[in-house]
C-alpha distance (Angstrom), angle and dihedral (degrees) to the residues before:
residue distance angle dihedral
X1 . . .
X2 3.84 . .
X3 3.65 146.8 .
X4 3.42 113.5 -149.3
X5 4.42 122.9 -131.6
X6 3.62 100.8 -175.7
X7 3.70 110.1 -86.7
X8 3.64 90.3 3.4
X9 4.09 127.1 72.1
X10 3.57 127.7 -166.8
X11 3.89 106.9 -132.6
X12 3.45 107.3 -153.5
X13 4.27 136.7 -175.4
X14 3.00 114.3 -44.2
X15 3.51 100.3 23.4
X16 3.99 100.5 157.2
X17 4.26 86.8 129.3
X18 3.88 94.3 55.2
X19 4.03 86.1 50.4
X20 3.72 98.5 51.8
X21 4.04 93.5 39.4
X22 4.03 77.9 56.8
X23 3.62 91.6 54.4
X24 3.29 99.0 56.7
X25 3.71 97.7 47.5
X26 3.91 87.6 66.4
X27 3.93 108.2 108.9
X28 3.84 102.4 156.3
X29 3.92 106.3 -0.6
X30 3.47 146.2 35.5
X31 3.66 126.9 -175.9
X32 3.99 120.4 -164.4
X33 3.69 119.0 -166.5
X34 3.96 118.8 178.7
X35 3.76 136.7 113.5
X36 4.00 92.4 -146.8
X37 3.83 107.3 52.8
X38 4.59 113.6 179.0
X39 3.78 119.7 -163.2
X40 3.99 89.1 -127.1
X41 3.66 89.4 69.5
X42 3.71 101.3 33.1
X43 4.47 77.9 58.9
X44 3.76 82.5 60.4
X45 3.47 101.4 46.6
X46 4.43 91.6 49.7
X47 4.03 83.5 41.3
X48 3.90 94.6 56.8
X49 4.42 90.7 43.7
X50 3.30 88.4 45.3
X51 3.61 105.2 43.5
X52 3.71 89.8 67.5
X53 4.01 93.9 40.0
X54 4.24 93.9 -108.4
X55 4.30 97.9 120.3
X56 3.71 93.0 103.3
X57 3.80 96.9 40.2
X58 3.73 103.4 34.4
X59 3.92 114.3 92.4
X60 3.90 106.9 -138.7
X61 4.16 118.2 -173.9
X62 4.05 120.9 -169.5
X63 3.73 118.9 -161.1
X64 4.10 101.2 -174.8
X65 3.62 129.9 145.0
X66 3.98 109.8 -105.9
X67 4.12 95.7 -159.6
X68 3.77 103.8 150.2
X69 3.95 90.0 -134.6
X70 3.82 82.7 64.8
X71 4.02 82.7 69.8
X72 3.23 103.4 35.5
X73 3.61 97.2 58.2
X74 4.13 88.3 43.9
X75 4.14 89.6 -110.2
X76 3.98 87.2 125.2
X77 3.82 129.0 28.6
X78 3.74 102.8 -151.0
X79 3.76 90.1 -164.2
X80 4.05 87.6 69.6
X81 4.16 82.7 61.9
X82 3.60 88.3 46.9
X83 4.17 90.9 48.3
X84 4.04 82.1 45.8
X85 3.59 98.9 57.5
X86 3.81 100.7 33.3
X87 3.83 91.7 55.2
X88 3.92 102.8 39.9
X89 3.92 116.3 61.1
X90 4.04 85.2 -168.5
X91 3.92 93.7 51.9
X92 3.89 120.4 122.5
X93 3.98 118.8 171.6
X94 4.05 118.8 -159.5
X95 3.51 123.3 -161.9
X96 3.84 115.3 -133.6
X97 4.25 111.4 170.8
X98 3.30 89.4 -169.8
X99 3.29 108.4 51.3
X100 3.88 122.9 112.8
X101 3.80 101.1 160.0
X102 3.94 121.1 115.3
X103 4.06 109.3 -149.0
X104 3.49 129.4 157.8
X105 4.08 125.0 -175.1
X106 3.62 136.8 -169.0
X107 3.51 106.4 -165.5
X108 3.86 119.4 -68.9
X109 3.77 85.6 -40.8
X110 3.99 114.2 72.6
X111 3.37 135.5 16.5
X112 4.04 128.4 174.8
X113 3.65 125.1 -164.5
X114 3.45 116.5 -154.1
X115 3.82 151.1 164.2
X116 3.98 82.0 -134.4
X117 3.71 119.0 117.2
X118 3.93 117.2 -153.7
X119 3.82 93.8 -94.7
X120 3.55 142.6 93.0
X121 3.63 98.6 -86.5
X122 3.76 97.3 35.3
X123 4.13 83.5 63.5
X124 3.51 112.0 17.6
X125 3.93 107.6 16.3
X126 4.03 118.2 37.7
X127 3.34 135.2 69.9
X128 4.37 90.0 -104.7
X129 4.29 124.2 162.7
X130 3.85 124.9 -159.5
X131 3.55 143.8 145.5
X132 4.00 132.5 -117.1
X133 3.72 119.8 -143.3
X134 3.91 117.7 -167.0
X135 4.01 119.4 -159.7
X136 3.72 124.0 -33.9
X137 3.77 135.1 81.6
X138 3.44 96.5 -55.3
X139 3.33 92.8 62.7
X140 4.14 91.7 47.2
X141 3.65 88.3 48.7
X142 3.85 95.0 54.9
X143 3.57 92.0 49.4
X144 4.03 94.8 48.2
X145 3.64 93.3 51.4
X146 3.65 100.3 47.5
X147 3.86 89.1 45.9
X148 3.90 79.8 57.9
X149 3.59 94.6 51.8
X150 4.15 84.0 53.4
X151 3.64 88.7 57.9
X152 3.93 86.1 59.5
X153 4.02 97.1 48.5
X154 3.88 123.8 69.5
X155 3.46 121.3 -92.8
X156 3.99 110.8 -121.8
X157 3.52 128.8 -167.1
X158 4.14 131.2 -148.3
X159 3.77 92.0 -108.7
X160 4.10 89.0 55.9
X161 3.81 88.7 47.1
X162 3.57 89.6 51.2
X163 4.05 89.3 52.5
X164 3.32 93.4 42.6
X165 3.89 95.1 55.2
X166 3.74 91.9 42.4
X167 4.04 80.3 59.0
X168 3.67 93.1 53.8
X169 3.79 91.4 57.0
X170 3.72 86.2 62.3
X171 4.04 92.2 48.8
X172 4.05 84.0 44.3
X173 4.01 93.3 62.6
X174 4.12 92.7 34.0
X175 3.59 89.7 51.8
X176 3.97 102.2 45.5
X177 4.16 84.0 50.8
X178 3.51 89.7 52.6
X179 3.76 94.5 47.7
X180 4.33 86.3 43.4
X181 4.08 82.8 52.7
X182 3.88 96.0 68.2
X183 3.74 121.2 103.0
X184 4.07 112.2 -99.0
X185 3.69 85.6 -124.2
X186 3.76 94.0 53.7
X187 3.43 89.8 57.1
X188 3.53 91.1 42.0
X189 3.72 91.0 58.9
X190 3.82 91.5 43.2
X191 4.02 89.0 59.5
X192 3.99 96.5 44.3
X193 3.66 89.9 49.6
X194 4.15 92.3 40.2
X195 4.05 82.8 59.1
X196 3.61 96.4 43.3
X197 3.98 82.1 61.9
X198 3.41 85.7 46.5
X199 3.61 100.5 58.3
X200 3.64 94.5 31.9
X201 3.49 92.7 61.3
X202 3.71 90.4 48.9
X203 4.14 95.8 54.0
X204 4.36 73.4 60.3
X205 3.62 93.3 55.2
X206 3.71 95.8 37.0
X207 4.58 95.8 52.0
X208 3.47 110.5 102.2
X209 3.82 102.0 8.3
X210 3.58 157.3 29.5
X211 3.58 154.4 -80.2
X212 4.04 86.5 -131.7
X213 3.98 90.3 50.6
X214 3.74 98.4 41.2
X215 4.10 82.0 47.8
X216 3.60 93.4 47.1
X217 3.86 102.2 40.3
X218 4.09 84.9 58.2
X219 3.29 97.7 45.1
X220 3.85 97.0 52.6
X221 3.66 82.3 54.7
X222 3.27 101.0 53.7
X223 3.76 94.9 45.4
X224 3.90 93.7 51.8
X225 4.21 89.1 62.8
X226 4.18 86.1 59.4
X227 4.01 140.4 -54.1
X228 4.09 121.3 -61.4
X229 3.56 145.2 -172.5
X230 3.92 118.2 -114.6
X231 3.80 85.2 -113.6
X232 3.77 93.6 55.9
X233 3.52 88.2 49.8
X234 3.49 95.8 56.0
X235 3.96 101.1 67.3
X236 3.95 89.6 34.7
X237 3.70 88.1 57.7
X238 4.11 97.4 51.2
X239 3.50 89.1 41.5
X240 4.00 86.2 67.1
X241 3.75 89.9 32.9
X242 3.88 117.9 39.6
X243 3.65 93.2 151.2
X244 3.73 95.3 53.4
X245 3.50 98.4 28.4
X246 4.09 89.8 62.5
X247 3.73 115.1 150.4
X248 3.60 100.0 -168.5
X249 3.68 107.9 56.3
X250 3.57 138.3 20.2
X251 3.45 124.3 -142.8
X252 4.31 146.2 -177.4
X253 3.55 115.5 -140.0
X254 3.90 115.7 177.3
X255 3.81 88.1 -29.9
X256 4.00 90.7 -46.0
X257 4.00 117.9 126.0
X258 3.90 109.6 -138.1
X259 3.81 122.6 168.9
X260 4.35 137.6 39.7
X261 3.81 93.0 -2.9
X262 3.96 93.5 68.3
X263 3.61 89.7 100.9
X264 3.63 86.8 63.2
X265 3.78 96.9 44.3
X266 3.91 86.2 54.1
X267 4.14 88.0 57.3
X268 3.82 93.3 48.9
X269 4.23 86.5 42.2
X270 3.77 86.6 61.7
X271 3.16 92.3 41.4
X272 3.72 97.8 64.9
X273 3.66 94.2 33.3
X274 4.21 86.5 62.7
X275 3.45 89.2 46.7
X276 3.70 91.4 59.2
X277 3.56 95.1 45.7
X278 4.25 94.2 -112.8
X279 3.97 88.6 120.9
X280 3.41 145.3 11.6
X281 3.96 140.6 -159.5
X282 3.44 121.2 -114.7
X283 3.44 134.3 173.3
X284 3.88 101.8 -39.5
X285 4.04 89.9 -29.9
X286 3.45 140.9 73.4
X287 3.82 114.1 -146.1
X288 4.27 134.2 -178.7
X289 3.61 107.9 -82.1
X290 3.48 98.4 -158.9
């Protein structure tokens, strides 16, 4: 979603179609920038080269952060560097652990700038915010100083990749028999505690409102970026509302409903918002009114 300034774009959640029009801009160079890299969207960056034959000409550069908690908590798939690097003659990877920046170039020609990682939710799933710059010096300037941070990181080849993610099965197995070592209680403990977060964190989300407004106020802003179905809806809304939008248990907080009955909440949301005159149903969609 996007609203255009000129040379400049806003990129907006989810912004999945301003990433693969970016893609397949690339004619000579491609630039990744993200500490979290997933192998479903490396697959879309090798499917966009080599839809249009460019995999063994185009020069593609990764600056990522290789820290092996990233793996072991499933923030980076090494296997996506691996696909990377086996696929692309002109590939190099750099490893920069301090980096937190999310760029992506085409080029001289685009460049977005994003709090997006290179991963499912980073494109497709969060709630994320960036800007797209087209042509110009901005978008020389971006690529010139990232190409300077490169010179900072270390240089790492396929083969070391492949060493380094034979490693991480090791650390896999040691660190599922350490987690299998703590005491049932412990972990007992852990989980009571983890949902008295939970809930307290609700009671904060519940003070001074309700499920209808909370519903309501999301939906209206949905529906002002464009008409959708209920069922499109749905998955927008949890995406912006995990804790609400929880499908496995219900729960009362302070007279607030939280849990498997969203769904239902949503319906009687809409329903009020019609009533005021906020949205409307047409066809198969409701859109913003106003």
């Amino acid at each position: 979603m996007v609203a255009v300034l000129r040379d400049t774009t806003l990129v907006r959640s989810p912004w999945s179609a301003t990433f693969r029009e970016l893609l397949y801009e690339v004619e000579e160079s491609l630039l990744l920038v993200s500490p979290f890299i997933k192998r479903s969207k490396v697959a879309q960056v090798l499917r966009a080269l080599e839809d249009r034959g460019i995999e063994r000409s185009v020069r593609v550069d990764v600056l990522t952060d290789l820290r092996p908690e990233s793996t072991l908590n499933g923030s980076t798939d090494l296997e996506a560097i691996l696909d990377l690097g086996h696929r692309l003659p002109n590939f190099r990877l750099t490893y920069l652990p301090s980096l937190h920046a999310k760029v992506y170039l085409a080029d001289q020609k685009a460049a977005i700038v994003t709090s997006g990682n290179l991963t499912e939710s980073g494109i497709s799933g969060n709630i994320e915010y960036g800007v797209l710059f087209r042509g110009g010096r901005v978008v020389r300037e971006i690529r010139n100083d990232f190409e300077a941070y490169a010179l900072l990181g270390a240089k790492v080849s396929t083969e070391e990749v492949a060493g380094l993610l034979d490693a991480m099965g090791e650390l896999k197995v040691l660190f599922r028999r350490a987690e299998q070592t703590v005491r049932a209680q412990a972990r007992r403990a852990f989980r009571d505690r983890l949902e008295a977060t939970h809930v307290q964190l609700l009671r904060h989300r519940a003070r001074g409102t309700t499920i209808n407004r909370i519903l309501s106020d999301t939906i209206v802003f949905l529906l002002a970026k464009g008409p959708l179905k209920t069922t499109e809806l749905h998955p927008l809304i949890q995406r912006i509302h995990p804790d609400i939008c929880d499908d496995s248990v219900d729960r009362i907080i302070d007279g607030v409903h939280f849990g498997k009955k969203w769904k239902h909440h949503v319906r009687g949301a809409q329903v009020c918002l019609r009533r005021e005159g906020r949205i409307r149903y047409v066809g198969d969609r409701w859109e913003f009114a106003q």
